[in-house]
N, CA, C and O atoms as CSV, one atom per row, in Angstrom:
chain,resi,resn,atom,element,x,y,z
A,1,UNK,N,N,1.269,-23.918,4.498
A,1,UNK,CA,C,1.505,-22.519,4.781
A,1,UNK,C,C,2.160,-21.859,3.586
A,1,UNK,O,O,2.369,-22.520,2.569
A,2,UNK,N,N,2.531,-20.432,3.677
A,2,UNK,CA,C,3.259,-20.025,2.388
A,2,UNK,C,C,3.241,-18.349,3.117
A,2,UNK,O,O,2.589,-17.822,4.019
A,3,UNK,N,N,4.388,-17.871,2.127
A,3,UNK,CA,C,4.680,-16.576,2.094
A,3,UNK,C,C,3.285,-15.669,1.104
A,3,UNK,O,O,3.097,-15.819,-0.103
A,4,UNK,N,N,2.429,-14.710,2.079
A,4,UNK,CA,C,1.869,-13.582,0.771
A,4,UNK,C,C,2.693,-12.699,0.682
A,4,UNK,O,O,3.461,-12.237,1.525
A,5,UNK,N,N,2.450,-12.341,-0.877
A,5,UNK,CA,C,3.437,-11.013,-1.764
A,5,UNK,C,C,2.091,-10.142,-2.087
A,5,UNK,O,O,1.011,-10.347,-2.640
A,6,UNK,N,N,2.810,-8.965,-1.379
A,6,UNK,CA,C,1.584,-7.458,-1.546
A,6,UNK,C,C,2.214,-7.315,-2.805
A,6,UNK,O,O,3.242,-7.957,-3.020
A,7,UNK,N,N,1.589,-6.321,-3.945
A,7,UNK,CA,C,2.231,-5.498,-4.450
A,7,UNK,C,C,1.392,-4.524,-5.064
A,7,UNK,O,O,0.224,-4.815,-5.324
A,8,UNK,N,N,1.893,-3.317,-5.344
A,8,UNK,CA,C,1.561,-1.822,-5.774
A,8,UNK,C,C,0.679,-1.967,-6.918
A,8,UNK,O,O,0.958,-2.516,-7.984
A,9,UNK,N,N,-0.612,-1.320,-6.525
A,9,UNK,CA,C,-1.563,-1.175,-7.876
A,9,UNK,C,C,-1.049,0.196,-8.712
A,9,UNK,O,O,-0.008,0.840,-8.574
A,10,UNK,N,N,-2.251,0.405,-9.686
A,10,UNK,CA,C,-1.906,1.379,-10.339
A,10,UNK,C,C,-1.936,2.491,-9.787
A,10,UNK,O,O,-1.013,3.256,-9.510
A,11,UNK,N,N,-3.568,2.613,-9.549
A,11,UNK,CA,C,-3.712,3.986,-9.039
A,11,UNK,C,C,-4.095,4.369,-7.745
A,11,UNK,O,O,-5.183,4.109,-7.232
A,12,UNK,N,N,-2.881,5.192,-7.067
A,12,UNK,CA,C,-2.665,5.557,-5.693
A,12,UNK,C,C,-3.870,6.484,-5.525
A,12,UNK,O,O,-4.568,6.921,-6.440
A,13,UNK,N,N,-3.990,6.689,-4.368
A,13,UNK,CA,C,-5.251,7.140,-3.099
A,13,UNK,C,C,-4.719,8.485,-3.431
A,13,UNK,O,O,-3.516,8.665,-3.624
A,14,UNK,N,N,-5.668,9.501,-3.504
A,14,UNK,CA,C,-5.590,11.317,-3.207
A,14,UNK,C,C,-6.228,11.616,-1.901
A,14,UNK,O,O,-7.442,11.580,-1.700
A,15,UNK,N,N,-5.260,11.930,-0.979
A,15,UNK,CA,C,-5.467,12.197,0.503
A,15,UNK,C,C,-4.884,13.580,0.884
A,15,UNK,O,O,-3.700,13.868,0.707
A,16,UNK,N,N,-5.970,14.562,1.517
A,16,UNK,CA,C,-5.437,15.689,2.024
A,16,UNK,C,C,-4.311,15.796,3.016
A,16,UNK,O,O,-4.592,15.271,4.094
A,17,UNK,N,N,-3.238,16.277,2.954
A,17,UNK,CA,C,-2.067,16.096,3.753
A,17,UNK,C,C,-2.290,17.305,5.143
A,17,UNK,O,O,-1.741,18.406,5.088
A,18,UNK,N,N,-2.914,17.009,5.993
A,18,UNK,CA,C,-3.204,18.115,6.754
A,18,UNK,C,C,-1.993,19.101,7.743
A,18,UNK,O,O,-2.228,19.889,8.660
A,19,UNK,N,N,-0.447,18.620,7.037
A,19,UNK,CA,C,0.157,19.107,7.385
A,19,UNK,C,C,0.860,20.702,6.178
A,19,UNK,O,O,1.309,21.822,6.425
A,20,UNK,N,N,0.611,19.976,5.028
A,20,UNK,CA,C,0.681,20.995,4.189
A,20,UNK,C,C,-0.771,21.599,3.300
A,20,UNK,O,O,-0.720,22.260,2.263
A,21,UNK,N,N,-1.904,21.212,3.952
A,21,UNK,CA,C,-3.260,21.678,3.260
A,21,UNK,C,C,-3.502,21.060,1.629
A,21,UNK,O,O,-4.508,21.400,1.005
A,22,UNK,N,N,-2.519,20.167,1.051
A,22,UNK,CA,C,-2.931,20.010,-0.487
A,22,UNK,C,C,-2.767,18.476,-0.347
A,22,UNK,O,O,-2.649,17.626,0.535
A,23,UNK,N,N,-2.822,18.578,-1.610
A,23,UNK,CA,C,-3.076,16.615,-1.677
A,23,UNK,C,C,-1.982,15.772,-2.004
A,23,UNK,O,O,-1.025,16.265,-2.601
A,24,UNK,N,N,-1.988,14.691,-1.728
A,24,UNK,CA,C,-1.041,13.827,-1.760
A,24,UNK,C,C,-1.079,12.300,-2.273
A,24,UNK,O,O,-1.990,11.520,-1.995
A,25,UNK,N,N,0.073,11.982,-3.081
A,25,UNK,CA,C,-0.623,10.384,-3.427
A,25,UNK,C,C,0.110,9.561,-2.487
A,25,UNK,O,O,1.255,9.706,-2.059
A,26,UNK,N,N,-1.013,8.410,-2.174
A,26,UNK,CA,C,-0.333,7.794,-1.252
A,26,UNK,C,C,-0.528,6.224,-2.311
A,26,UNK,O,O,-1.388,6.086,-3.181
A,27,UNK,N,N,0.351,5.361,-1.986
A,27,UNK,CA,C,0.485,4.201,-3.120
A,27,UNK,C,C,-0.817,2.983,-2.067
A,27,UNK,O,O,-1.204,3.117,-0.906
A,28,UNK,N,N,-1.244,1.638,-3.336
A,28,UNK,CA,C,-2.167,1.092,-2.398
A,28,UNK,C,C,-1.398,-0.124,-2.997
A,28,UNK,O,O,-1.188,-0.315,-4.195
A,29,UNK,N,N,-0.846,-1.264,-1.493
A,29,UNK,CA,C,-0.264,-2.090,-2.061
A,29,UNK,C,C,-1.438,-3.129,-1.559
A,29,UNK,O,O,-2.024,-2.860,-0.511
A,30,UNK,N,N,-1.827,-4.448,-2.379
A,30,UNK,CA,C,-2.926,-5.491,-1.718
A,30,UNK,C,C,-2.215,-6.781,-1.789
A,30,UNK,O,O,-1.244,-6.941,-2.528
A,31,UNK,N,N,-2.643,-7.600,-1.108
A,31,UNK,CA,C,-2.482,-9.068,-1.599
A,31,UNK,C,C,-2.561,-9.449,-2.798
A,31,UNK,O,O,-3.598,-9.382,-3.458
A,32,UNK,N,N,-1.417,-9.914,-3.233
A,32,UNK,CA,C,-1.325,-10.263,-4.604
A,32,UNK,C,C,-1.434,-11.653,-5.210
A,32,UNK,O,O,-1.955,-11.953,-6.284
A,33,UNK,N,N,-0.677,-12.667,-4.068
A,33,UNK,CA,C,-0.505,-13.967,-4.244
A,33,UNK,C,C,0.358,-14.657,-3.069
A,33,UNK,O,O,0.995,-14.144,-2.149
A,34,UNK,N,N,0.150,-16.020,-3.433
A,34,UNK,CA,C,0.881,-16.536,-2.145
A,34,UNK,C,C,2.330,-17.765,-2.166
A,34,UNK,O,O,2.218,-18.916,-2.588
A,35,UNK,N,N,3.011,-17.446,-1.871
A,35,UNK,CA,C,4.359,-18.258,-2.643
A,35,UNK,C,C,4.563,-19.444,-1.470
A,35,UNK,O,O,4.694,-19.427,-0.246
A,36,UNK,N,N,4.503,-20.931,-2.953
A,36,UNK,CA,C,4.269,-22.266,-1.975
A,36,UNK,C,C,4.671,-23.077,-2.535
A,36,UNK,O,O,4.533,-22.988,-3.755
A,37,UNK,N,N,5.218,-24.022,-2.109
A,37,UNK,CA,C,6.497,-25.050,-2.864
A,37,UNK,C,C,5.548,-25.511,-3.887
A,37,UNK,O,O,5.958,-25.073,-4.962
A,38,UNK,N,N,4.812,-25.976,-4.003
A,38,UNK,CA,C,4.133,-26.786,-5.385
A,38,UNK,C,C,3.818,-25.318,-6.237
A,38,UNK,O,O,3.013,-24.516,-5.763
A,39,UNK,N,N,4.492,-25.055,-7.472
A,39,UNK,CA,C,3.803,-24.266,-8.215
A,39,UNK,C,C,3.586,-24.933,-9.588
A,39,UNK,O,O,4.367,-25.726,-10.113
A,40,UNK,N,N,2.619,-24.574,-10.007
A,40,UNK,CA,C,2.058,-25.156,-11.321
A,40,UNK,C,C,2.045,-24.126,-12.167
A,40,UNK,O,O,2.111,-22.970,-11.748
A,41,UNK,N,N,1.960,-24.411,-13.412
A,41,UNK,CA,C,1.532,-23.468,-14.787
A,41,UNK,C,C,0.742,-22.082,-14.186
A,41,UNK,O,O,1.117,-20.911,-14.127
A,42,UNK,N,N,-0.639,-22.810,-13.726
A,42,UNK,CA,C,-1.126,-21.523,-13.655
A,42,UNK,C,C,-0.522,-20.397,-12.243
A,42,UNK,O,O,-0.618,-19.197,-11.985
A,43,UNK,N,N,-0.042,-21.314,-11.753
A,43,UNK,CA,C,0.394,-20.294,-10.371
A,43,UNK,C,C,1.893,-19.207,-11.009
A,43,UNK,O,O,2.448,-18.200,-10.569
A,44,UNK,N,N,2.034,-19.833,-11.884
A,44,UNK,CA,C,3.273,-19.207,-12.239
A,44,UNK,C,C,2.893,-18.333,-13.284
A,44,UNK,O,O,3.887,-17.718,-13.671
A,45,UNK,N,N,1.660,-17.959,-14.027
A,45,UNK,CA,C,1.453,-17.076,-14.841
A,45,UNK,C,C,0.977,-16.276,-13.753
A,45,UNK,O,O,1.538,-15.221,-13.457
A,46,UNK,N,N,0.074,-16.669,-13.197
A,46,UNK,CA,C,-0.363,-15.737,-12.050
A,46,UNK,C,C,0.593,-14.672,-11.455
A,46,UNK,O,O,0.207,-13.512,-11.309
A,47,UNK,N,N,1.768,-15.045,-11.132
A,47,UNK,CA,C,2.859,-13.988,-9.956
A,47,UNK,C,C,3.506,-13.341,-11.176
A,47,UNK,O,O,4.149,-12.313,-10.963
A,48,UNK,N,N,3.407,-13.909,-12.721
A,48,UNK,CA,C,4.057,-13.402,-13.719
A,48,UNK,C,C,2.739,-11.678,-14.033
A,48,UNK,O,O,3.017,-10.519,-14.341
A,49,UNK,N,N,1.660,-12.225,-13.808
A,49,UNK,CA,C,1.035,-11.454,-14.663
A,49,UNK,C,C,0.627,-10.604,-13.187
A,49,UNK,O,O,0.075,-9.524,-13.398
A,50,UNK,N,N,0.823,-10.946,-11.824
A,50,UNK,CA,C,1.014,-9.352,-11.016
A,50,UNK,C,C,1.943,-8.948,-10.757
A,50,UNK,O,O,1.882,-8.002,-9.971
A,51,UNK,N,N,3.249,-9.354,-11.197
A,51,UNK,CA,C,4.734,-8.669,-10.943
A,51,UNK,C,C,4.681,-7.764,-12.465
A,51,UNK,O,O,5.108,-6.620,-12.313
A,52,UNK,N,N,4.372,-7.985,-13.441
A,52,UNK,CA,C,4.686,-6.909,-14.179
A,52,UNK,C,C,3.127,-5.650,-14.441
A,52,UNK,O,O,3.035,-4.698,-15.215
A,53,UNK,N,N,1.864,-6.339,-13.176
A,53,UNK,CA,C,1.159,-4.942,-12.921
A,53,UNK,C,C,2.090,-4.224,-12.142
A,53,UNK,O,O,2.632,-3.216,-12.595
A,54,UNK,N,N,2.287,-4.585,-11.193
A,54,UNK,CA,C,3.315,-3.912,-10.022
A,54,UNK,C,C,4.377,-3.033,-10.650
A,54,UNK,O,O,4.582,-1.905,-10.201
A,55,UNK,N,N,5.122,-3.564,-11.771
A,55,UNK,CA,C,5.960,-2.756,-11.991
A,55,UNK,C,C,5.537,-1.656,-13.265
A,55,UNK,O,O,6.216,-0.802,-13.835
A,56,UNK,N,N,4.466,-1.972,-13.395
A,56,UNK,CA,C,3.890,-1.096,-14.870
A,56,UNK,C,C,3.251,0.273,-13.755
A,56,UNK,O,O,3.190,1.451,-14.107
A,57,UNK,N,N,2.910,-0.157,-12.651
A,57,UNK,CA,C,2.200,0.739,-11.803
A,57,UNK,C,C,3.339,1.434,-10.980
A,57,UNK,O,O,3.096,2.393,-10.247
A,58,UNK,N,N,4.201,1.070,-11.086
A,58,UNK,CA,C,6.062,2.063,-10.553
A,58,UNK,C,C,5.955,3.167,-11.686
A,58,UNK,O,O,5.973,4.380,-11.473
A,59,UNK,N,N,5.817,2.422,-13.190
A,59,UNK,CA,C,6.784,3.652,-13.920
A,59,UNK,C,C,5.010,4.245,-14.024
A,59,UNK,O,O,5.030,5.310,-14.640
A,60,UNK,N,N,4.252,4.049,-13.809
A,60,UNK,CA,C,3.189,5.153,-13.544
A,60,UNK,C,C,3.445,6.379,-12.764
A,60,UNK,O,O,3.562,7.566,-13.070
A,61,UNK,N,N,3.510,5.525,-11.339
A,61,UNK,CA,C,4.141,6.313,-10.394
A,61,UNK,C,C,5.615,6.326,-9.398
A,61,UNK,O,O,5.896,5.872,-8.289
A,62,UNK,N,N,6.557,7.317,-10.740
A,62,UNK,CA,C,7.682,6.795,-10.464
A,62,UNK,C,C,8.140,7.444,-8.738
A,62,UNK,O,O,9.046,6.937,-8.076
A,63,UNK,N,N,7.468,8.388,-8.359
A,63,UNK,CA,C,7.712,9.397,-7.267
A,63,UNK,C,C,6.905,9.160,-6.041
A,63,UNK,O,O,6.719,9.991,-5.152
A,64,UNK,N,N,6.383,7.784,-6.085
A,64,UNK,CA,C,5.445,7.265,-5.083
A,64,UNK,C,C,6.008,7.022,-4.001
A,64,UNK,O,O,6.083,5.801,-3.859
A,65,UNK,N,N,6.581,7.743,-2.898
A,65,UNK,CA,C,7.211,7.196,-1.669
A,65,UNK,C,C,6.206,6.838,-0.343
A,65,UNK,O,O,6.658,6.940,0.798
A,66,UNK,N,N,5.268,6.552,-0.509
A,66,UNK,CA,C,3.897,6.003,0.624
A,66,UNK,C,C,3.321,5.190,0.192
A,66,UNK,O,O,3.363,5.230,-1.037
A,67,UNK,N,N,2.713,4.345,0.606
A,67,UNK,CA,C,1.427,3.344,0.599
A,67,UNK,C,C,0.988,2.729,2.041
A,67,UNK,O,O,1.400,2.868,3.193
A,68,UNK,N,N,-0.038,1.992,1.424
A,68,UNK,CA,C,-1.123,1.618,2.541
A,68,UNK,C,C,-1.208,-0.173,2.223
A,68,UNK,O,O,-1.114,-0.631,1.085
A,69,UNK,N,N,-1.359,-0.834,3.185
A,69,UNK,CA,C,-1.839,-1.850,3.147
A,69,UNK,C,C,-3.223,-2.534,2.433
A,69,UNK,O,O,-3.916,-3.094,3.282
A,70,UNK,N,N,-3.523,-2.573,1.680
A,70,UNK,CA,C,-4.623,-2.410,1.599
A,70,UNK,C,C,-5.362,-1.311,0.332
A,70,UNK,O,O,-4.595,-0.696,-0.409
A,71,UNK,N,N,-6.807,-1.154,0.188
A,71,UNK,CA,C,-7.328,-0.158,-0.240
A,71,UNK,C,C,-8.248,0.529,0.377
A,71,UNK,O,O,-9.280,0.057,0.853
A,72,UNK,N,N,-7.868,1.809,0.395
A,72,UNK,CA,C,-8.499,2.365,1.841
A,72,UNK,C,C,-10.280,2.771,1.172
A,72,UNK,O,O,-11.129,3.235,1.934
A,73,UNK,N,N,-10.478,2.584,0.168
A,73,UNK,CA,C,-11.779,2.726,-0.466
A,73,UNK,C,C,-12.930,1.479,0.016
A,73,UNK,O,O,-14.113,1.598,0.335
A,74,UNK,N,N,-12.129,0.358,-0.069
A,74,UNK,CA,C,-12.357,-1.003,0.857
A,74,UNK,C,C,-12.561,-1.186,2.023
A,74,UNK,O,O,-13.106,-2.199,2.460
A,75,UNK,N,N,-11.992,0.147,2.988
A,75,UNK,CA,C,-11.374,-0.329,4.655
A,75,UNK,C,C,-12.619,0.346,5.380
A,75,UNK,O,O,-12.986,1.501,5.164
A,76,UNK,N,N,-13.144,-0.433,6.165
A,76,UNK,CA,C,-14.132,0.028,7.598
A,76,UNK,C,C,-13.589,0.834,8.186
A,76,UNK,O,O,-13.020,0.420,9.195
A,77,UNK,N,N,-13.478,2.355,7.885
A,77,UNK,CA,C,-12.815,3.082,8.977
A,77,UNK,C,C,-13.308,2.981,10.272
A,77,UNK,O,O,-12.536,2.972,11.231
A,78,UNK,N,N,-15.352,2.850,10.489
A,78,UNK,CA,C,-16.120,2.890,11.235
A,78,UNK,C,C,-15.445,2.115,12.639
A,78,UNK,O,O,-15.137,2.571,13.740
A,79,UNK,N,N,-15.344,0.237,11.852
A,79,UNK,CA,C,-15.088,-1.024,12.726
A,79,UNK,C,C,-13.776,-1.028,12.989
A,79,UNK,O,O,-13.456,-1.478,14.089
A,80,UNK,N,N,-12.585,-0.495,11.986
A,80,UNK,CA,C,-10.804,-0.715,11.994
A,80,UNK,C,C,-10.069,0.268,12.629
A,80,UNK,O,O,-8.974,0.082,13.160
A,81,UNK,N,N,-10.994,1.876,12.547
A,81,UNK,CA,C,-9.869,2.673,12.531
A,81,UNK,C,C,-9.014,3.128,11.403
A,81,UNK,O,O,-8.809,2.401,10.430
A,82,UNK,N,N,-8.608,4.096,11.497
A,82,UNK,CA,C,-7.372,4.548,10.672
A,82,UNK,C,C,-6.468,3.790,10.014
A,82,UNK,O,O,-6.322,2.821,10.759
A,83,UNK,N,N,-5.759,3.638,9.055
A,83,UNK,CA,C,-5.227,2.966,8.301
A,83,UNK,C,C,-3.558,3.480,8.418
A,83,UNK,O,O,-3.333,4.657,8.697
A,84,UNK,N,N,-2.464,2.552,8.193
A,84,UNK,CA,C,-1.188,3.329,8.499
A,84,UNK,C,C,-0.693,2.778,7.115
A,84,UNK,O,O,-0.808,1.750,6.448
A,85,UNK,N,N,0.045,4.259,7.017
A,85,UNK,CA,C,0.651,4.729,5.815
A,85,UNK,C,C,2.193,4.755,6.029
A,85,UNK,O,O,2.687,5.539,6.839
A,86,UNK,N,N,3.148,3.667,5.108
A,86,UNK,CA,C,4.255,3.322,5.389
A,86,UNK,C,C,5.070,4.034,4.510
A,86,UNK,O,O,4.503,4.216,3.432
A,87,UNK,N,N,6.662,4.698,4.601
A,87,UNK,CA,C,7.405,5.530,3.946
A,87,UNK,C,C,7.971,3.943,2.732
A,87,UNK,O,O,8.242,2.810,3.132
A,88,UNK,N,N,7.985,4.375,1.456
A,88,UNK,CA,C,8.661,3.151,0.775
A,88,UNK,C,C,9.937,3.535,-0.075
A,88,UNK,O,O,10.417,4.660,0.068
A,89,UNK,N,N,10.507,2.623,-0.968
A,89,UNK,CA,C,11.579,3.045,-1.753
A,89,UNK,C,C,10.835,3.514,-3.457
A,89,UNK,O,O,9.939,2.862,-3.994
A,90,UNK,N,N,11.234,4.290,-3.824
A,90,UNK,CA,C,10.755,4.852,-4.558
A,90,UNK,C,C,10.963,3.804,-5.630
A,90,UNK,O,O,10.505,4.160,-6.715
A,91,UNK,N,N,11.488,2.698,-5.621
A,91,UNK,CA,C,11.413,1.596,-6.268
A,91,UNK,C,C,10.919,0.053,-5.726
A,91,UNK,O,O,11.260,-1.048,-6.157
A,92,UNK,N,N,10.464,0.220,-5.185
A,92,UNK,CA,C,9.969,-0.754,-4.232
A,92,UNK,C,C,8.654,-1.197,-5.514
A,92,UNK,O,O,8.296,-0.255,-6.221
A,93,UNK,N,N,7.994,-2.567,-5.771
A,93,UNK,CA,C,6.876,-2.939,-6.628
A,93,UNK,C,C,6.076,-3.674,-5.330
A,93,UNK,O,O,5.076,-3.219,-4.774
A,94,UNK,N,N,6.579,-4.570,-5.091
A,94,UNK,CA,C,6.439,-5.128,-3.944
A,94,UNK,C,C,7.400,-6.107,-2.550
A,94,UNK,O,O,8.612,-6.258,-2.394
A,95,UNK,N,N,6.117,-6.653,-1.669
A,95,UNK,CA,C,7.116,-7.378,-0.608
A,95,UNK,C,C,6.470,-8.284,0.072
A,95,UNK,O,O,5.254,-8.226,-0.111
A,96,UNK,N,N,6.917,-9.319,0.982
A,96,UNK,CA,C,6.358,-10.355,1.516
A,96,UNK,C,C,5.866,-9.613,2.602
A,96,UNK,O,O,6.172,-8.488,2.999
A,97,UNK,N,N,4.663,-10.827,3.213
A,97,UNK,CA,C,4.483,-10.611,4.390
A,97,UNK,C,C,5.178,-10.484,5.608
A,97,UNK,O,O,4.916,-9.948,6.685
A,98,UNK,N,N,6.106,-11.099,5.173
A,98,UNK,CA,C,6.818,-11.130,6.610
A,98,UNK,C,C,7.873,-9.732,6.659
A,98,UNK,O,O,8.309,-9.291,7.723
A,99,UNK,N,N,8.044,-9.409,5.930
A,99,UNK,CA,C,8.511,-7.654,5.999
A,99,UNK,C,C,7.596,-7.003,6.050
A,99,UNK,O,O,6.430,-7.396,6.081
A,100,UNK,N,N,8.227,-5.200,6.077
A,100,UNK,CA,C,7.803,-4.390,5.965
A,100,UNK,C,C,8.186,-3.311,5.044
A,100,UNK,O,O,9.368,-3.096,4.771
A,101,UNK,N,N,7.365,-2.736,4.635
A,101,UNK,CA,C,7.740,-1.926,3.121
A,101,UNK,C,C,8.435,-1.269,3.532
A,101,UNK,O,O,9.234,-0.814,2.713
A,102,UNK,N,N,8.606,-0.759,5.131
A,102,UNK,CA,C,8.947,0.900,5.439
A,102,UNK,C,C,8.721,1.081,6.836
A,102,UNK,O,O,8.064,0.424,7.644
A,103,UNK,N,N,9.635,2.453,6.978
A,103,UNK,CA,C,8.725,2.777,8.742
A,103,UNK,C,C,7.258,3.594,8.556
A,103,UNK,O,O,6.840,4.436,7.761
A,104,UNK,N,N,6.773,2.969,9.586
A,104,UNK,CA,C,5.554,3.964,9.918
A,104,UNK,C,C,5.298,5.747,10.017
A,104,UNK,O,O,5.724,6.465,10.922
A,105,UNK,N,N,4.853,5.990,9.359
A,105,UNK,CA,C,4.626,7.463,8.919
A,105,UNK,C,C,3.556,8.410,9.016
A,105,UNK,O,O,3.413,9.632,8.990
A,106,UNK,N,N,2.984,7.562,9.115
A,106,UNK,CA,C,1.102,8.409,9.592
A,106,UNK,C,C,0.107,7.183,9.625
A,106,UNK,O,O,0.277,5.969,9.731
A,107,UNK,N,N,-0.816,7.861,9.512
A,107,UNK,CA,C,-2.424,7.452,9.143
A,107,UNK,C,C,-2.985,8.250,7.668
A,107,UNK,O,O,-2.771,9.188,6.900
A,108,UNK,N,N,-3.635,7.380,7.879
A,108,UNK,CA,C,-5.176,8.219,6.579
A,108,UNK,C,C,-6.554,7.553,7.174
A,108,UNK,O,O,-6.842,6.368,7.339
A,109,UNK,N,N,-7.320,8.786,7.441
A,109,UNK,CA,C,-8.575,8.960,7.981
A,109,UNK,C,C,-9.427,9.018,6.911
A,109,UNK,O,O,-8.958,9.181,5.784
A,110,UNK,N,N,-10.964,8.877,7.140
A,110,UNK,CA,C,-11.777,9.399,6.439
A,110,UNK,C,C,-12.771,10.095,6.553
A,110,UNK,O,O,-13.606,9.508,7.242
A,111,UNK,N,N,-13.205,11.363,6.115
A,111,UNK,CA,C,-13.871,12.435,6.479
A,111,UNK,C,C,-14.616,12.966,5.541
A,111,UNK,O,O,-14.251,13.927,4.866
A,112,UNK,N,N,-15.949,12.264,5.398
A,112,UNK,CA,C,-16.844,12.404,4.377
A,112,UNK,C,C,-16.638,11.173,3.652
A,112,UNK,O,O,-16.793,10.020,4.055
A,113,UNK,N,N,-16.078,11.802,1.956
A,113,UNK,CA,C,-15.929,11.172,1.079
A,113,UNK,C,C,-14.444,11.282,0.803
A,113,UNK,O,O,-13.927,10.760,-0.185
A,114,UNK,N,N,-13.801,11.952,1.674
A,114,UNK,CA,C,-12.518,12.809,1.372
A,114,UNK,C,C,-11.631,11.654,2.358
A,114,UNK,O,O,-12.177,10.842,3.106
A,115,UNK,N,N,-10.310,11.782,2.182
A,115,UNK,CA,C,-9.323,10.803,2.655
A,115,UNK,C,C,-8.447,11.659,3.383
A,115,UNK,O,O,-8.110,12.664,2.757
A,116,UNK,N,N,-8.015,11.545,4.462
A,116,UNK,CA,C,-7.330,12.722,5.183
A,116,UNK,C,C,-6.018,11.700,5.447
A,116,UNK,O,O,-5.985,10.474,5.551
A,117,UNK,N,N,-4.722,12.932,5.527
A,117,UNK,CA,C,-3.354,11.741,5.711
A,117,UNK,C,C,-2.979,12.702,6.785
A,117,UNK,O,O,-3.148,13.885,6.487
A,118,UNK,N,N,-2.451,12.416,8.112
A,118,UNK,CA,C,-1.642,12.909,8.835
A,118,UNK,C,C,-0.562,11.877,9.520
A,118,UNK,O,O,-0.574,10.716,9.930
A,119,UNK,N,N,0.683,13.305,9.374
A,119,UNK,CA,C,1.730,12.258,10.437
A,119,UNK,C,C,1.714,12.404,11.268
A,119,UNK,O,O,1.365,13.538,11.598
A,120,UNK,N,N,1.974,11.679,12.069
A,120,UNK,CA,C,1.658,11.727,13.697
A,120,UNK,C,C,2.721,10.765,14.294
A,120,UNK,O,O,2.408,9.583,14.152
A,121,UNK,N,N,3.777,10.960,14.862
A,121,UNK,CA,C,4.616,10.992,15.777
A,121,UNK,C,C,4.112,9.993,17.043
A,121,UNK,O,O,4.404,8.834,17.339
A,122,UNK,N,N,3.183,11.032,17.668
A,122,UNK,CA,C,2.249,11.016,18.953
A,122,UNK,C,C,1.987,9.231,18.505
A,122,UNK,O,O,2.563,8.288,19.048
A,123,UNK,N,N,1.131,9.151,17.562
A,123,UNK,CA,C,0.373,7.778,17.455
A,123,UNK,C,C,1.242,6.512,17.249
A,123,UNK,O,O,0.969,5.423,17.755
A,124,UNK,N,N,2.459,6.789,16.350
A,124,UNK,CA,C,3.559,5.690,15.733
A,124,UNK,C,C,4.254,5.259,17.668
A,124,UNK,O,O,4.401,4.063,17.916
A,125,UNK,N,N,4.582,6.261,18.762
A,125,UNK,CA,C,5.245,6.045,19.616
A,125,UNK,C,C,4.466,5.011,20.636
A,125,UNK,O,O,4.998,4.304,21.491
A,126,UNK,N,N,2.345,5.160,20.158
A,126,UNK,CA,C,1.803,4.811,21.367
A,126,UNK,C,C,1.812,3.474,21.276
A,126,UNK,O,O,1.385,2.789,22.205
């Protein structure tokens, strides 16, 4: 077994914020790697060489307080549904699985080709 570590790509999702009509970046954190008592050479360049994407992709986006699990360019909205969009620390690179980046804050839909973000209250309570 082992711990996975998400962490923050470069470039965050542009999603219409349908609460203020303009756009918004939302951050995309993915599976990065998986932390397990035997590490070898290469496992250890490996978490070396996505901990400093992760953090090269912070001072990109130093004002990034959202992300998504995932990449929502990737995600079956059709088969999954909506995707939830978590509030983060504006320094946050990444985190294990067994946490959570953040509280729950909305969704992001998709509508067309276009990425829609709403918060919704209603949905986080159901």
């Amino acid at each position: 077994m082992g711990t996975y570590v998400y962490t923050l790509r470069k470039n965050p999702i542009i999603a219409i914020d349908k609460d203020i009509g303009g756009p918004v970046a939302i951050g995309i954190t993915k599976y990065a790697y998986k932390v397990s008592w035997n590490q070898s050479a290469d496992y250890n360049r490996l978490v070396g060489r996505m901990e400093t994407l992760a953090e090269k992709a912070r001072e990109s986006n130093p004002n990034l307080v959202m992300t998504t699990f995932g990449d929502p360019k990737e995600h079956d909205f059709d088969r999954y549904g909506p995707m939830a969009v978590y509030r983060t620390s504006p320094t946050m690179t990444s985190f294990y699985d067994s946490q959570s980046p953040g509280a729950l804050i909305g969704f992001i839909y998709k509508s067309g080709k276009s990425f829609i973000f709403e918060r919704s209250e209603e949905k986080i309570a159901a």
